[in-house]
C-alpha positions as CSV (number, residue, x, y, z in Angstrom):
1,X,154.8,97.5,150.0
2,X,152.4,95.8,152.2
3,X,150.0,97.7,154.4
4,X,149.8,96.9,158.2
5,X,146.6,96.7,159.9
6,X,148.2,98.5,162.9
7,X,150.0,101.5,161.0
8,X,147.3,102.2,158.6
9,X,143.7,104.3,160.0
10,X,141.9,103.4,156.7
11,X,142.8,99.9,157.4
12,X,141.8,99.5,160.9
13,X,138.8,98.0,162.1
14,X,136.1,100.5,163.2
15,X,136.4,101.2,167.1
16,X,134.0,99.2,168.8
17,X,130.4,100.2,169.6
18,X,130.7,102.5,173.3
19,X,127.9,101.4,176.3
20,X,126.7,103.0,178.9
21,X,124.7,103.3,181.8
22,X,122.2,106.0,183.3
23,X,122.4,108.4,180.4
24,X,120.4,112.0,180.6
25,X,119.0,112.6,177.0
26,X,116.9,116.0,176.1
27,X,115.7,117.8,173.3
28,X,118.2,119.4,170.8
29,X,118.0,123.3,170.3
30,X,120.6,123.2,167.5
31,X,123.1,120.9,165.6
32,X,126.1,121.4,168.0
33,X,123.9,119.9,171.1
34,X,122.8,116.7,169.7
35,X,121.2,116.5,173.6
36,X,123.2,113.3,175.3
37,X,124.9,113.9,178.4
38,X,127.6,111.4,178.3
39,X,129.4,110.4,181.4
40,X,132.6,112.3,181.7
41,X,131.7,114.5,178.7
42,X,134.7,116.5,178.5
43,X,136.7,113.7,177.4
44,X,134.6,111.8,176.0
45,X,136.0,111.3,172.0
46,X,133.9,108.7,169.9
47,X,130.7,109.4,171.6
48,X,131.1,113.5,170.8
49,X,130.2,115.1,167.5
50,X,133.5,115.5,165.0
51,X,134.0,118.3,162.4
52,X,136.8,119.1,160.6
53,X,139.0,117.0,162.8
54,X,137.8,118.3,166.3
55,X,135.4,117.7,168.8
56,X,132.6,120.6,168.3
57,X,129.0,119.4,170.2
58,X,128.2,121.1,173.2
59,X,126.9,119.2,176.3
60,X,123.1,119.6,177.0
61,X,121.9,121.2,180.2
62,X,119.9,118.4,181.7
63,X,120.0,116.9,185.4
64,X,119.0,113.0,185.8
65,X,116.6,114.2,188.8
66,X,114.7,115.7,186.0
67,X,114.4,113.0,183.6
68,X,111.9,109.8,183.0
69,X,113.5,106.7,182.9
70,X,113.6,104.4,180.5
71,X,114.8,100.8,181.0
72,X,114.8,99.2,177.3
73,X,118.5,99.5,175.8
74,X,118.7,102.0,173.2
75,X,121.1,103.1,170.6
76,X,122.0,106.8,170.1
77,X,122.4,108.4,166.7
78,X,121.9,112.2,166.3
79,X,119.9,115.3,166.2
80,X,116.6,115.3,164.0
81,X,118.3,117.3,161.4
82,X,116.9,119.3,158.7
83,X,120.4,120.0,156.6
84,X,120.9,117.8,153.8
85,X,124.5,117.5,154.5
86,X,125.2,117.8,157.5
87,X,122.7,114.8,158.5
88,X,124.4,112.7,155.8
89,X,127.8,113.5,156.9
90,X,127.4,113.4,160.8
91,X,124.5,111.2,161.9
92,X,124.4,108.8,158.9
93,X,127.9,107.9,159.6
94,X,126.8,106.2,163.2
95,X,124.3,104.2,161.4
96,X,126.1,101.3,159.3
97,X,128.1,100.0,162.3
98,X,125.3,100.1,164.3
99,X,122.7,98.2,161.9
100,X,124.9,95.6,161.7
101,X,126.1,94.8,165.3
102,X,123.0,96.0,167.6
103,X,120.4,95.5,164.8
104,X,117.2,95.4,166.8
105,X,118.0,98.2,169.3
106,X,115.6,101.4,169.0
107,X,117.7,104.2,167.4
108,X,117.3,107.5,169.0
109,X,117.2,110.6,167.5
110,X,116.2,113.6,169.2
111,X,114.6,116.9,168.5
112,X,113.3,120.4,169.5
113,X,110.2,120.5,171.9
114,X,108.7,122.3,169.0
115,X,108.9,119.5,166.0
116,X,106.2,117.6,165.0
117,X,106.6,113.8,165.2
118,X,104.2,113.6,162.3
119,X,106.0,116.1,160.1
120,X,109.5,115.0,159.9
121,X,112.3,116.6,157.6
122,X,111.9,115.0,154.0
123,X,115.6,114.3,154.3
124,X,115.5,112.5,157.7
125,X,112.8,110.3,156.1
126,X,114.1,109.6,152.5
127,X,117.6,108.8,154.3
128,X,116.5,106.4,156.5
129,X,114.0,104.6,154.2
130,X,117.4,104.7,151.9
131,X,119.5,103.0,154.6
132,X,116.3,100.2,155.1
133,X,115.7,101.9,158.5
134,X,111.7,100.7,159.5
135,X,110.1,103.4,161.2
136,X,109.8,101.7,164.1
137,X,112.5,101.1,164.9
138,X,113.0,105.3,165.4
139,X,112.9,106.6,168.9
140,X,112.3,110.6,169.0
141,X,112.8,112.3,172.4
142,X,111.7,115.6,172.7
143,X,111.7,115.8,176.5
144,X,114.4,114.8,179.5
145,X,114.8,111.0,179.5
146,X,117.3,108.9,181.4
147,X,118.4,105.6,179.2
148,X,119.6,103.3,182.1
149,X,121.4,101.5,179.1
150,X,122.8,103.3,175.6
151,X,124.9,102.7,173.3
152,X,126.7,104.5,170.1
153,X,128.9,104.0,167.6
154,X,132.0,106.7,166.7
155,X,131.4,108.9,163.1
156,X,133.0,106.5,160.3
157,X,133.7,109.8,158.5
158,X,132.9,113.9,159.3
159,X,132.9,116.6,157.7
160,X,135.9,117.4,156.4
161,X,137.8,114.9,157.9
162,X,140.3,112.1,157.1
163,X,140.4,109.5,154.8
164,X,137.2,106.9,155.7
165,X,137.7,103.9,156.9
166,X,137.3,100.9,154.2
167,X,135.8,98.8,156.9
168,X,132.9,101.0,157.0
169,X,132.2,100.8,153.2
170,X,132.2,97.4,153.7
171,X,128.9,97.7,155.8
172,X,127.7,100.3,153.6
173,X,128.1,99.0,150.0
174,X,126.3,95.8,152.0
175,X,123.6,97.5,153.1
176,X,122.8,99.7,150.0
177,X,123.9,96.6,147.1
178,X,120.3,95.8,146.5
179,X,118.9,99.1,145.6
180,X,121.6,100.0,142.8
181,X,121.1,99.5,139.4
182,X,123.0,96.9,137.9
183,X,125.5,97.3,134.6
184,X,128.4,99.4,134.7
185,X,127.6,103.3,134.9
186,X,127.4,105.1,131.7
187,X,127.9,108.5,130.6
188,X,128.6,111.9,131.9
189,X,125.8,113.7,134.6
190,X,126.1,117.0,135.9
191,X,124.2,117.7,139.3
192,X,123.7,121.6,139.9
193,X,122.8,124.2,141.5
194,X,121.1,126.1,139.0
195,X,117.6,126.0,140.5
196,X,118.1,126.7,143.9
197,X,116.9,130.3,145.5
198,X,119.7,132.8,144.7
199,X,120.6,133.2,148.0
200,X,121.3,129.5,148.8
201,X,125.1,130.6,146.7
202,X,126.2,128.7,143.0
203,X,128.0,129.7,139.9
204,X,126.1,133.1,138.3
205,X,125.6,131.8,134.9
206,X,125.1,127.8,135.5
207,X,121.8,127.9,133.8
208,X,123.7,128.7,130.5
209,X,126.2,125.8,130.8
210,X,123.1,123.7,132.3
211,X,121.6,124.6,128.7
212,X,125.0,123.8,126.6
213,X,125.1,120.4,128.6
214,X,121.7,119.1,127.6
215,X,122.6,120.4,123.9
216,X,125.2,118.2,123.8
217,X,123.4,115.3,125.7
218,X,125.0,115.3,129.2
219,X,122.5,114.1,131.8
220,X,121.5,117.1,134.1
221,X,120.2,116.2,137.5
222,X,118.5,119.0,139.7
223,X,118.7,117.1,143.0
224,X,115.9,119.0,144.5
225,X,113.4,118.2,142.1
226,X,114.2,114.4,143.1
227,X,113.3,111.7,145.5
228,X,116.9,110.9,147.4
229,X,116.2,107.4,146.0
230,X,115.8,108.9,142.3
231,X,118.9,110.7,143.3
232,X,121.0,107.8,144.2
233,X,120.5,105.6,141.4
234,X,120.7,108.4,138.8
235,X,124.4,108.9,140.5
236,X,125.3,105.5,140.8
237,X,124.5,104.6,137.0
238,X,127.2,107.2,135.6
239,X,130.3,106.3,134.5
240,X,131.2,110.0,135.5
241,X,129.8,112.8,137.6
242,X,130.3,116.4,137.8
243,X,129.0,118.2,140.8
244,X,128.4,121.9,141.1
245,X,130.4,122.2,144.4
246,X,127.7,121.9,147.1
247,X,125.8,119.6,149.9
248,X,124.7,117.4,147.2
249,X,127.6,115.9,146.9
250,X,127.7,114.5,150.1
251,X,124.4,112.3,148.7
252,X,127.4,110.8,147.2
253,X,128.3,109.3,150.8
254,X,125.0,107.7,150.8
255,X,126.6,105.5,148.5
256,X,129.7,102.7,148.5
257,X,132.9,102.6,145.6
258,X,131.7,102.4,142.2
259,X,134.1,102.2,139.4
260,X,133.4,105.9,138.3
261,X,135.0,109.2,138.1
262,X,133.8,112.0,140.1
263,X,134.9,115.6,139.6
264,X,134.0,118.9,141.2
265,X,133.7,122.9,140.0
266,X,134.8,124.5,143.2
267,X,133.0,127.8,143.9
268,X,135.6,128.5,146.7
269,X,139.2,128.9,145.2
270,X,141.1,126.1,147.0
271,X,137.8,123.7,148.4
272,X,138.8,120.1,148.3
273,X,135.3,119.7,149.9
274,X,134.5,116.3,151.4
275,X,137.9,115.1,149.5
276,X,138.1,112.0,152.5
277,X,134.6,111.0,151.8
278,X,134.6,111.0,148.3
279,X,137.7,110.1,147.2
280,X,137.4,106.1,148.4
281,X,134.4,105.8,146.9
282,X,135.1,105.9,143.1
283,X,137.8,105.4,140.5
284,X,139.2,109.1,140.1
285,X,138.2,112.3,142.1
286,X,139.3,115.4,140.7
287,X,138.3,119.1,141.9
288,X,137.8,121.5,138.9
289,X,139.5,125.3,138.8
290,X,135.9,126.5,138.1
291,X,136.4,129.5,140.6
292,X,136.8,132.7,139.1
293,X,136.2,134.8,142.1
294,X,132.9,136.0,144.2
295,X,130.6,138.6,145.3
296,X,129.6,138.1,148.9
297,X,128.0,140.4,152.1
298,X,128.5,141.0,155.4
299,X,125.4,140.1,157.9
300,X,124.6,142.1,161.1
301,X,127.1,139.9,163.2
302,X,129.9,141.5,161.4
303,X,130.1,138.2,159.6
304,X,130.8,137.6,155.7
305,X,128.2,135.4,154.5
306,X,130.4,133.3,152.5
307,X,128.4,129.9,152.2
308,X,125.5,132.6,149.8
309,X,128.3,133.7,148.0
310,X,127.8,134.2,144.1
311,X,131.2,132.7,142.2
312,X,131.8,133.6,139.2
313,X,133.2,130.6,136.9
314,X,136.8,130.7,135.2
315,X,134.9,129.7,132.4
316,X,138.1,128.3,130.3
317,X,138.8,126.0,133.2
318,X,135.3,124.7,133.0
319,X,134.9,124.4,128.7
320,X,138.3,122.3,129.2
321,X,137.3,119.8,131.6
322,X,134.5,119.2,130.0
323,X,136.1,118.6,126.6
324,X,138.4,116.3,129.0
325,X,135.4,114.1,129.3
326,X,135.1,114.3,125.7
327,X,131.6,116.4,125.6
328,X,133.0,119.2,123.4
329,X,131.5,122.2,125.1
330,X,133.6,125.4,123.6
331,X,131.9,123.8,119.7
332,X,128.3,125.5,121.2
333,X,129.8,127.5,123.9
334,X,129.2,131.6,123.0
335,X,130.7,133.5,125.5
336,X,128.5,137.2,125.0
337,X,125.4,134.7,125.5
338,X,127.1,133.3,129.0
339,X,128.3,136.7,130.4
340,X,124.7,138.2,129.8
341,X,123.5,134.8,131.8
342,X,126.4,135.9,134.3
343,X,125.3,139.1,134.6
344,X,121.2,138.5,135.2
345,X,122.1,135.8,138.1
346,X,124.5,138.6,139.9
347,X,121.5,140.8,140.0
348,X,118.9,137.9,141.0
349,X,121.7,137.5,144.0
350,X,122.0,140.7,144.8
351,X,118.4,141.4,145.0
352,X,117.8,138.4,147.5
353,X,120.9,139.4,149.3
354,X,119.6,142.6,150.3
355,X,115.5,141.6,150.9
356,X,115.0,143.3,154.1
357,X,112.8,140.2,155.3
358,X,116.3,137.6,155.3
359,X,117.1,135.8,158.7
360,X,119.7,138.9,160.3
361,X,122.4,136.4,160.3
362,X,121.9,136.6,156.4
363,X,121.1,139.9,155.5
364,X,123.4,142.2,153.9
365,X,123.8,145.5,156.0
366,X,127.1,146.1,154.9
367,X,127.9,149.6,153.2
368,X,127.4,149.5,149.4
369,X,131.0,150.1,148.3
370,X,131.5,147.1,150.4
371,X,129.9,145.1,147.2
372,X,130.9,147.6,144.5
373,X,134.3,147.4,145.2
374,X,133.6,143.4,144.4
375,X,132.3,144.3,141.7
376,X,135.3,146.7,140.5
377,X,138.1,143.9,140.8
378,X,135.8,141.5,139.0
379,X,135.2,143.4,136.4
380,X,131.5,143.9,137.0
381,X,131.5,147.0,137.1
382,X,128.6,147.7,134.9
383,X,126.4,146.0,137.8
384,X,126.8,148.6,139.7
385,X,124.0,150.9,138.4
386,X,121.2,148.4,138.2
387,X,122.5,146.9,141.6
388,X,122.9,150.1,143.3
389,X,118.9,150.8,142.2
390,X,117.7,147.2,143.4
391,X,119.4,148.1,147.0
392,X,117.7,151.5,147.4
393,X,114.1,149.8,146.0
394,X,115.0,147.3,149.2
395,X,115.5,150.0,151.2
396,X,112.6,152.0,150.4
397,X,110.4,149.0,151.0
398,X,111.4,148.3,153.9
């Protein structure tokens, strides 16, 4: 069957690049008030911030009586932001479109009265140096400014959002061809989770299959311990990659299609995370039943902190996908060895869940048998002593 341009979204061209005139601009307190005042903001659609298929930034409170002026044209991207992900999946997606139709225009970013210009997010940086973005050509505003003439381009893709557009991996994979390595990608890497801080939320027991993997020669890529450029090429020279479900995956949007397979180990039971995003991009994307439940808390708020949460693995899921990619895991695989593993990490977790010292909105105040019970149905039971005495030496401390 052929496609029409007109019926198809992934076909269409991108929607043109938005101008306009006598825009207020101020500094951005948070993610969801990127700090534009666009004309008629209310319904205002490719200009706003999209997640998850809805409009969700928050007009700025600024007045143009307030605000310097600036003449020069200008192009507006984002928020200076610090998260890994959700730079790479909302600002970066401005970026492409407007590199290659206003290429010369400043590209403004803004920020909190309380950043320094001179110490920048490492992942603002390493992304922009990625995307061949000089430095300056970056404008930072960190007080009230009226742009008498600004433009922006809509989000190609969001977070969790449809299907992306092929026209704008046609300006990506042009703009990134140079820096990948050449040769068609090899081999299977797995990129985890295993060294973050406990309370950042992975598998309990990762560092056990990390250790399998290497046994068996799989490349194991701690993205943290990585330039983003390192990063890239490492992922784009791999004939197949395994993410630990996480923000490093989006990296993966930093990058075109490749003729590779990509699969995930959920750590949420039904996540298709960034499944729009990813899926255009390579040969095969398939999302692993790695999810064998999870122990999470309940912050101050009343809120479960489920982004921290420790997931346990369905462990014969994960053995059999990787014998699907023909590393034969279950040959070194000793389960008493990986449920000890399991066990240390849910303790490491639960004694950075409960350190008094935590951001509130990440604290665990909930009642114990709020966790125990967790525990019960999981059939961690055992935990609960040693836990129990790791949230009473919290206590006492603090």
């Amino acid at each position: 069957m052929v496609r029409s341009l007109s019926s198809d979204p992934v076909l269409r061209p991108l929607s043109a690049i938005l101008h306009f005139r006598d825009v207020p601009v101020g500094p951005s307190p948070n993610r969801e008030t990127p700090g534009a005042l666009w004309p008629d903001f209310a319904r205002q659609t490719d200009a706003r911030l999209w997640r998850r298929g809805r409009r969700v930034c928050r007009a700025p409170s600024l007045t143009p009586e307030t605000c310097r002026v600036e003449h020069a044209p200008a192009a507006f991207v984002s928020c200076v932001e610090p998260h890994f992900g959700h730079f790479v999946s909302e600002a970066v997606p401005r970026l492409p479109q407007l590199l290659a139709e206003v290429p010369d225009l400043p590209l403004v970013f803004t920020h909190d009265r309380k950043t320094d210009p001179k110490a920048l997010p490492a992942v603002f940086t390493q992304v922009l140096d990625w995307l061949d973005i000089p430095p300056r050509q970056v404008r930072l505003i960190s007080r009230p400014t009226l742009f008498r003439e600004l433009c922006i381009a809509a989000q190609a893709e969001h977070l969790d959002g449809p299907r992306t557009p092929e026209a704008y991996l046609d300006l990506l994979d042009a703009r990134i061809a140079s820096k990948l390595p050449r040769g068609r990608p090899e081999g299977v890497t797995y990129v985890t989770r295993a060294g973050l801080d406990p309370i950042k939320g992975s598998h309990a027991g990762e560092g056990y299959l990390v250790a399998c993997l290497r046994e068996l020669g799989v490349r194991v890529i701690y993205p943290e311990n990585m330039t983003l450029c390192e990063q890239m090429k490492a992922y784009a020279s791999s004939a197949h990659l395994v993410f630990a479900e996480g923000s490093a995956l989006h990296g993966r949007q930093l990058i075109g299609r490749l003729d590779q397979q990509i699969s995930v180990l959920r750590r949420r039971r039904k996540s298709e995370m960034a499944q729009g995003q990813i899926a255009p991009r390579c040969a095969q994307l398939h999302y692993v039943s790695a999810y064998g439940g999870g122990l999470h808390v309940v912050n101050r708020y009343g809120a479960k902190v489920l982004f921290a949460m420790k997931a346990l693995f369905h462990a014969e899921a994960v053995l059999e996908h990787f014998e699907s990619l023909d590393v034969p895991l279950r040959r070194i695989w000793h389960m008493a060895q990986y449920r000890a593993a399991r066990d240390r990490d849910v303790l490491d977790w639960v004694h950075a869940a409960y350190n008094p010292s935590l951001p509130r909105w990440l604290r665990a105040v909930n009642e114990d048998d709020y966790l125990f019970e967790q525990m019960r149905a999981l059939h961690l039971k055992h935990l609960r002593r040693p836990a129990r005495a790791i949230i009473r030496a919290w206590r006492a401390h603090g």
